[in-house]
N, C-alpha and C positions, 0 to 999 in steps of 0.2 A: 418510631421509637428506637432511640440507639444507646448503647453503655446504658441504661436506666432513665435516660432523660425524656421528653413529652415534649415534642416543638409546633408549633399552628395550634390547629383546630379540632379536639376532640368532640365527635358528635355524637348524640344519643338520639334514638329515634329521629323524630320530625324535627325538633327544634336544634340549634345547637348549645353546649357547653361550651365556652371560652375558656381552658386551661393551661397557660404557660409557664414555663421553669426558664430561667436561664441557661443559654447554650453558648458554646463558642463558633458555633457555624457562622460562616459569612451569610447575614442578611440576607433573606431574599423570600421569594414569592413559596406561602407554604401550597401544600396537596390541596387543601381546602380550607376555604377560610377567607378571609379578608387580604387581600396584597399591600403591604403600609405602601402609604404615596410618595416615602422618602427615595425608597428602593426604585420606583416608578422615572424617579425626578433623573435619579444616577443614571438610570436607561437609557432618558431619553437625552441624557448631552452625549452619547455614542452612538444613539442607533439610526438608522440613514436605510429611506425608505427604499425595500425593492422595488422592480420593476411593474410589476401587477399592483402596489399598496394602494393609488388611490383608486385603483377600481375597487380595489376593497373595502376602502373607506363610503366610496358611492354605493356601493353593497347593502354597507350595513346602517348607510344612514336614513337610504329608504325603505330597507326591508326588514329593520333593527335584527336582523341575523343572519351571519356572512359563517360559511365554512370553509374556510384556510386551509390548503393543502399541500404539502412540502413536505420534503425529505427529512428522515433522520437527522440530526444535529443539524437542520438547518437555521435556524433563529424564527423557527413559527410562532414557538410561545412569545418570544419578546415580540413579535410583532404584533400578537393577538392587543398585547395589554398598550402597544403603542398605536393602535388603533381608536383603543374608546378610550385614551389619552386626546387622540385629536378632537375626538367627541365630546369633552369636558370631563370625563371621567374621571374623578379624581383617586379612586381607591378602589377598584371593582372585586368582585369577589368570586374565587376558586370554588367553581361545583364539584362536587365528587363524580369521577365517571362510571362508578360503578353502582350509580343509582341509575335505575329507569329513566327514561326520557319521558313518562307521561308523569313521575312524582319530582321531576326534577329540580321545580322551582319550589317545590314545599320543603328541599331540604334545609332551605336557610333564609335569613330577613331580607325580605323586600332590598332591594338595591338597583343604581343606577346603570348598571354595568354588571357583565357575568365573563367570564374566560371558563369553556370546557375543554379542559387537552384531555386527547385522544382517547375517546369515548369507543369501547365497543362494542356497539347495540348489532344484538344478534336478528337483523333483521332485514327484510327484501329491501328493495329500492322503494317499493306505493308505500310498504308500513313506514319507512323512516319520514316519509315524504309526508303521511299522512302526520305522524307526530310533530315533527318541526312545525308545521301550518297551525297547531295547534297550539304548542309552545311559541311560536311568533305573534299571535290573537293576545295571548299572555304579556308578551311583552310591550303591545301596543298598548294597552290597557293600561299596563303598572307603568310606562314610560320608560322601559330599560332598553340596554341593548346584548346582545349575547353572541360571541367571537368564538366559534369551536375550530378546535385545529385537527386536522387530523391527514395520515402517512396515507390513505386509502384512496383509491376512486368512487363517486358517491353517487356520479351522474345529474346530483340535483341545480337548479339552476343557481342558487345560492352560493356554490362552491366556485373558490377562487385559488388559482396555483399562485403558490408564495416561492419566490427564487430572491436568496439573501443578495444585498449588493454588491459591485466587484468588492473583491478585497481587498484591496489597495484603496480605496478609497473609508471601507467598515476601517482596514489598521489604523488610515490616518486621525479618522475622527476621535478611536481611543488612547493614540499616543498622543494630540493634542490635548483631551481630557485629563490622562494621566502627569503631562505636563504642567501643566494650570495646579492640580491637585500638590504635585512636589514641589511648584513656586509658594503656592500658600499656606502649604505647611512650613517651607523654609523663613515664610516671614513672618509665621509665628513664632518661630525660634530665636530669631533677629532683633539686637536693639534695633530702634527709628534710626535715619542715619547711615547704618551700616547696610552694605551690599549682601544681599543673602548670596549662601555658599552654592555651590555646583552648579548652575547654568546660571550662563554669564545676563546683563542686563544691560539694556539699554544703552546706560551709560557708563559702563565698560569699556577701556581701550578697546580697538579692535573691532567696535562692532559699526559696523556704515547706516548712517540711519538719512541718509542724503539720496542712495540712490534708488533706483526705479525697482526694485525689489524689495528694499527695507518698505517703501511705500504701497507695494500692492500687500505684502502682508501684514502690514499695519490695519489695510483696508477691509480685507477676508477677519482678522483677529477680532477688531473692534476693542472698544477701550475697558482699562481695566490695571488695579492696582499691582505694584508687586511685580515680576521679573515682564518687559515690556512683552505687548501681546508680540506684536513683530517680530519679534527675538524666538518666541515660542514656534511660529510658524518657519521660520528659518533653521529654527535647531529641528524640528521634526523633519522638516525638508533633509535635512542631513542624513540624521538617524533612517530615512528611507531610503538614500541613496548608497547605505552599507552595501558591501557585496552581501554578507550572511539576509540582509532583507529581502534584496532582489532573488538569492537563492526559496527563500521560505516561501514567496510570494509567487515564486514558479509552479509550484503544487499546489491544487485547490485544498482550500482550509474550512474549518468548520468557524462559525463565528465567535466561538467557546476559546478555538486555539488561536484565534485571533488578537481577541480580547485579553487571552493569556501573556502571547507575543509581546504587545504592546507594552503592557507592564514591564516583561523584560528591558526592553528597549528605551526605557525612562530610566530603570535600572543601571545602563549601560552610560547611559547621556550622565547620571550621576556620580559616574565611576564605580559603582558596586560590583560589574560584569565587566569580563572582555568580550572583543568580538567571536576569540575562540568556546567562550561559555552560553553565547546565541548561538555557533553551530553546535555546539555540543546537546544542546537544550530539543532543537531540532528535530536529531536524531532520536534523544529521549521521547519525542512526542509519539514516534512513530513504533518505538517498540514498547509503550504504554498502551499503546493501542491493539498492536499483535495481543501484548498480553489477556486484556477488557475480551478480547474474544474468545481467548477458552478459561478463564475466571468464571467461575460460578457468577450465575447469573447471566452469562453471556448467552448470545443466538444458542439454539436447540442444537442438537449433534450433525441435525442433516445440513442445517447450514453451515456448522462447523466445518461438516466435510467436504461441502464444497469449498468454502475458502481455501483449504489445502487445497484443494481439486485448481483452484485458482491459479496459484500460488504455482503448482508446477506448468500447468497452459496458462502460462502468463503473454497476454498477444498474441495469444490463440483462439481460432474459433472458438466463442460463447457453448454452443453447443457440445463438446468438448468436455471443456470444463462442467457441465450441466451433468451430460451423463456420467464421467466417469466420478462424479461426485458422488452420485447416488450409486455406484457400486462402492464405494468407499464406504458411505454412510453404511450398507449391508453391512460390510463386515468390520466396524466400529460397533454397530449396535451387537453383532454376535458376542464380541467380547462383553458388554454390557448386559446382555440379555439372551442365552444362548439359549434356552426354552421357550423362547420368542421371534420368531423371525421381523426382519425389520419389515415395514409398509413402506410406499413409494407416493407421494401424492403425484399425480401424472397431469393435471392439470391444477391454474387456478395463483398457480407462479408468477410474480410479476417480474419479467428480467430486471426492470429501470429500477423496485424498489429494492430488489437482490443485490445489485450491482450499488447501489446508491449504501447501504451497511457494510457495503465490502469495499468501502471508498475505491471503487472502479468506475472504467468509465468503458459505454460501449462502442465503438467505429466499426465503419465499413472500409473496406479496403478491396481492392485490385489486384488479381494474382494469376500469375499463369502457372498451368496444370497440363496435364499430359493432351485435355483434349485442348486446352485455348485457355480464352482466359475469362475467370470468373471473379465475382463480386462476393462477398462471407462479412460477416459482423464477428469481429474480436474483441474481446474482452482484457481489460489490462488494469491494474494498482495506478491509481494517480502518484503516489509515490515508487519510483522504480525499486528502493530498498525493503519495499514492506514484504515482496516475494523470497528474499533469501532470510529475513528477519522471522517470518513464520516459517517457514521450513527449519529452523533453524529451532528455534522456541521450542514447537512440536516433538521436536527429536530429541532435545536435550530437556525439557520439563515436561515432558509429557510419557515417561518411557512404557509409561502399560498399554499407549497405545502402537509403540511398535510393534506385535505381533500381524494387527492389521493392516500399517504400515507395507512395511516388507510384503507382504504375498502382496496386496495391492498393486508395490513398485514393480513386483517380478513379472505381474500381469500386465503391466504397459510395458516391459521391456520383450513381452515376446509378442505382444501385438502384431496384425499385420498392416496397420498402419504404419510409414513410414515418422510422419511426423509426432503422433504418439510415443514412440521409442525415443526419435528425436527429444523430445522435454521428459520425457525417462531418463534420460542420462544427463541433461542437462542439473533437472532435480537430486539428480545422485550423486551429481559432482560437487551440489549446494552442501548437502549431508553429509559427502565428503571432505569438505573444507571445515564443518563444525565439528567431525566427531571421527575420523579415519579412522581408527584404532575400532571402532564397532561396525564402521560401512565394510571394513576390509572383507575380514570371513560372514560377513549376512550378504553382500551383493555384488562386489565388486570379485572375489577369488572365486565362486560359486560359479558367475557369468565366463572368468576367463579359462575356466576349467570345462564349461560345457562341453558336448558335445555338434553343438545345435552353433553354425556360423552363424546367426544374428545374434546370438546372446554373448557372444565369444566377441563380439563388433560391439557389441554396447559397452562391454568392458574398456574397450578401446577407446570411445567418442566419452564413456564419462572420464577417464583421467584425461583424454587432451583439454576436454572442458576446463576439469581442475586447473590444470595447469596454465592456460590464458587466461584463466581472471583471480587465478592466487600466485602467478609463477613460484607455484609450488616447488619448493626442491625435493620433498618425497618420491614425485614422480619418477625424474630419472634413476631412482633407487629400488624401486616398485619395477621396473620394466626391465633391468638388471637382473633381481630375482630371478624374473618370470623367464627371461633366456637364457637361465641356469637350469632352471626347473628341470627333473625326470621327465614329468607329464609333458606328451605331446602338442596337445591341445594350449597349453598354460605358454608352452616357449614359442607357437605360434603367436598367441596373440601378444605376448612383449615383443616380436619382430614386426607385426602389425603396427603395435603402438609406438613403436622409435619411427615408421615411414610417418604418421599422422605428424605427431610433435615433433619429431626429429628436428625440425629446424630450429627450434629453440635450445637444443640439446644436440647441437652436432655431433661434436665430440665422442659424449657417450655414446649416441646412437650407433655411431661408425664402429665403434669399437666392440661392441657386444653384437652388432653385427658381423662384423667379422671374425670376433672369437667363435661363435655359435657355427660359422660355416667351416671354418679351418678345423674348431672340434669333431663335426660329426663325420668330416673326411677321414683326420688320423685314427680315430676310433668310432669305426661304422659301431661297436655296438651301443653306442648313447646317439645312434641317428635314430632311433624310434621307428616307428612304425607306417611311418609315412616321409621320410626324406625327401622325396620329389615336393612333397607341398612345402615342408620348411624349406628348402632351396628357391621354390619360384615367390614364396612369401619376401625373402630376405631377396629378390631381384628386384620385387616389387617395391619393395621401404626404400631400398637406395634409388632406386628410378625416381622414386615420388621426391627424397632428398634432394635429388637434381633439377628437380624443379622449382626449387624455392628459392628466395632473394640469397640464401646459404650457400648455393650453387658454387661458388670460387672456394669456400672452404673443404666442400664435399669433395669438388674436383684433384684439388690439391692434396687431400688424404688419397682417395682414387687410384691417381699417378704410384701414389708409394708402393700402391699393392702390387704393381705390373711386375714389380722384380724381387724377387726369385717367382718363376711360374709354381704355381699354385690354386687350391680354392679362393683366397682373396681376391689375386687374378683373372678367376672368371666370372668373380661377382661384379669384380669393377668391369672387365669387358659387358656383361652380358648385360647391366643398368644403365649403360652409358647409352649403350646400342638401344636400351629400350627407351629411353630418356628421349632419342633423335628422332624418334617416331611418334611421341606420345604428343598430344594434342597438351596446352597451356591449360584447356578448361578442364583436363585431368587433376591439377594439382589440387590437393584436399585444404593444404593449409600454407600460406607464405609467413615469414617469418614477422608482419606486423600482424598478420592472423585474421583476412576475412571470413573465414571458412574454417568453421572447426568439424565439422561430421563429414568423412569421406561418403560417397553416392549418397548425401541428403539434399532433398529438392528447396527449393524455395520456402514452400511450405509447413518444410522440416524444420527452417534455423530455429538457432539456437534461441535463447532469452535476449535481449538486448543492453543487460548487465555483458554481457560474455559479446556480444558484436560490436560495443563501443571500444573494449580491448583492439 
């Protein structure tokens, strides 16, 4: 029921009431009720069987009931009803899943055919096992057959894994449909006679119908009135060889956004769309999606929070991700329910189907470690923008949940994991690209003020982050500041932060490096309280300068400083000298940027947004 309107099947006890109004929903298969065969017919010129489908059909031709098992948005339902399609079914009918499994056939009339999507009967493996045996005696008897789909492991021998087909192959079937469909509306619009408008036919200048191509998709098309099949199969052949195609069809799709796609791209062949409004469409798919999961209605808070939790160990150990979710989720729920401490389910998770709503994917991977090298399963976004598109979302429409937020962040930036902190600043530099002006005084001035040198370092690793995948120019204005600042602590780490990024920022860096030293020479009283360490900090940044592809620029400032003798003078002697000695696998970052965290391991890099810079 929505706005006041009534669409399927209203039921009353045992029998049903047939009650319909007029809707403007697109057609399709209600909750319960009758499926019309028109909707079924449109199915099935798109739908293309996966890879387990006729074991499913042998399934259920012998056992008249097959339980279908796949992923979220995978295409289960459609294949349920394209199953007792194959079977003659012409109109089968939607059970309610929230009736029992022992009253389940008394909900409604006798019929040749049943679809149950995802039923959840609260019961062991013998009791389900015992009902279905029973509900299948049922359908031997009435002669039906019954298609339950469902997200679960059921162990019964009935159950069949559904894996939709490649997608490239699902696009082409429904941009050929959607083609056919725009030719024959087009010649209804058409005197006899006249060539209908937008894709060309047959008999069109230009189009070859001689050679060994126009012929094999003559032969795939098969005959038929209205813009030549051939032609269709050649214009779709096109329309997939778009770059925006080849891009969409590099990230695994749901069959929903497939089917979606498709339409666009008939759109496009029609002139309605450019190519730039397919990549733009793309992109919308991806942050309609972020959005769907913290929408009302969306996954519960703990898997919320692991998504976030995702989102920053993006191609990080699964486990990772796992746990620091669930301390996330703690203190999400606190803000929610502070007279209630959050619970923890500790078993009973399924990673594939966690990972399968969080359109991720899980790999193993090879890595060396301090002792040798081992083997870890990582977890990653099939799309690589859906990680800075939820951090992002979160922070900017979601603001009540920043309180948790923040202590959270603070909590992996003092971790004593290396590569935790690593995606602590990674994530902070995400934050920092949407929203500066609020990461400033919550994380990023707090850290460079510490007292504590690894939180005084993170400070550092999330602007260089910033900076390599926004070439930010706040940065070098930020790190300026910071080597004006009173606080000692603060003008350390902007001498820090010009050695990391310096190479993109030579200039500046040289130059607030070397006011900062000549400053606290002429006036010991603003050299603070520790001058020896801002002195070998600022040996250390220009050393590290010297190391980079920047090196002829650095050198070349360097030289200038030799004269008049002075503290410039003995910066550039004393980097130079330490430059000569320092090992290449020292340098943190070169100016195309493989390395943006100084001393982080392997294990630590960065996101892979921020490594393809």
């Amino acid at each position: 029921m929505t706005g006041g309107r009534v669409t399927g099947d209203v039921f009353s006890a045992a029998r049903p009431r047939c009650t319909t109004t007029p809707s403007t929903r697109r057609p399709g298969p209600a909750r319960d009720g009758e499926v019309p065969g028109d909707y079924i017919d449109r199915l099935m010129e798109c739908f293309r069987p996966g890879e387990h489908f006729a074991a499913a059909e042998s399934h259920l031709r012998e056992s008249r009931l097959v339980l279908l098992r796949g992923g979220r948005h995978s295409g289960r339902r459609a294949a349920s009803l394209a199953l007792l399609r194959t079977l003659g079914v012409g109109s089968p009918r939607v059970l309610d899943p929230t009736v029992g499994l022992d009253d389940l056939l008394e909900q409604t009339e006798p019929a040749p055919g049943y679809v149950l999507w995802d039923p959840r009967p609260n019961l062991g493996r013998e009791q389900l096992e015992a009902r279905l045996l029973t509900l299948r005696g049922r359908l031997a008897r009435d002669g039906g057959y019954l298609v339950i789909t469902t997200e679960t492991e059921t162990g019964l021998s009935w159950t069949v894994d559904w894996a939709p087909p490649p997608q490239a192959e699902l696009l082409t079937a429904h941009l050929r449909a959607a083609l056919l469909r725009a030719d024959q509306a087009a010649l209804d619009r058409t005197a006899p006679g006249q060539a209908a408008p937008g894709l060309p036919t047959a008999d069109q200048p230009g189009t070859d119908r001689t050679g060994p191509d126009h012929a094999r998709a003559a032969d795939q098309a098969g005959p038929g009135p209205g813009l030549a099949r051939a032609g269709l199969v050649l214009a779709a052949g096109a329309l997939l060889a778009l770059p925006a195609t080849v891009s969409f069809l590099d990230i695994p799709r749901t069959p929903r956004e497939v089917a979606a796609y498709a339409q666009l791209l008939c759109r496009h062949a029609l002139g309605e769309v450019t190519e730039e409004d397919l990549l733009r469409s793309d992109r919308a798919a991806v942050e309609e999606q972020v959005t769907s999961w913290f929408a009302e209605g969306g996954p519960d808070l703990r898997e919320q929070s692991f998504l976030i939790s995702l989102a920053v160990f993006d191609e990080a150990a699964y486990a990772l991700a796992a746990e620091y979710g669930d301390v996330l989720h703690g203190l999400l729920h606190a803000l929610e329910e502070p007279e209630h401490p959050a619970g923890t389910k500790v078993f009973g998770t399924s990673v594939k189907q966690r990972l399968a709503a969080a359109r991720a994917t899980l790999a193993t991977v090879t890595e060396t470690v301090a002792w040798g090298v081992q083997r870890r399963r990582t977890a990653a976004f099939d799309d690589p923008r859906t990680r800075s598109m939820l951090l992002g979302r979160v922070w900017l429409d979601h603001p009540s949940a920043r309180p948790a937020l923040l202590d959270w962040i603070h909590r992996l930036a003092a971790d004593e994991d290396p590569a935790v902190r690593a995606h602590a600043a990674a994530a902070t530099a995400v934050l920092a690209e949407a929203d500066l002006p609020s990461v400033m005084p919550r994380l990023l001035e707090p850290w460079a003020a510490s007292l504590q040198y690894r939180l005084r370092n993170q400070a550092v690793n999330s602007l260089a982050l910033l900076a390599l995948d926004t070439d930010s120019v706040f940065v070098p204005q930020i790190l300026h500041e910071w080597c004006e600042s009173p606080d000692d602590e603060i003008r350390w780490t902007g001498i820090r932060g010009h050695g990391l990024i310096g190479a993109l920022f030579p200039e500046e860096a040289l130059r607030d490096i070397g006011d900062l030293v000549a400053r606290t020479v002429e006036e010991p009283a603003l050299a603070g309280l520790q001058p020896e360490a801002e002195q070998q900090a600022a040996i250390t940044s220009t050393c590290l300068l010297l190391l980079t592809t920047s090196r002829s620029q650095v050198l070349t400032r360097l030289a200038s400083w030799l004269q008049p003798p002075g503290p410039r003078s003995v910066l550039a002697v004393s980097a130079f000298l330490a430059a000569c000695y320092a090992p290449r696998a020292t340098c943190p970052i070169r100016a195309t940027g493989p390395h943006c965290c100084a001393g982080t391991p392997s294990a630590a890099r960065p996101p892979r947004a921020v490594r393809r810079r």
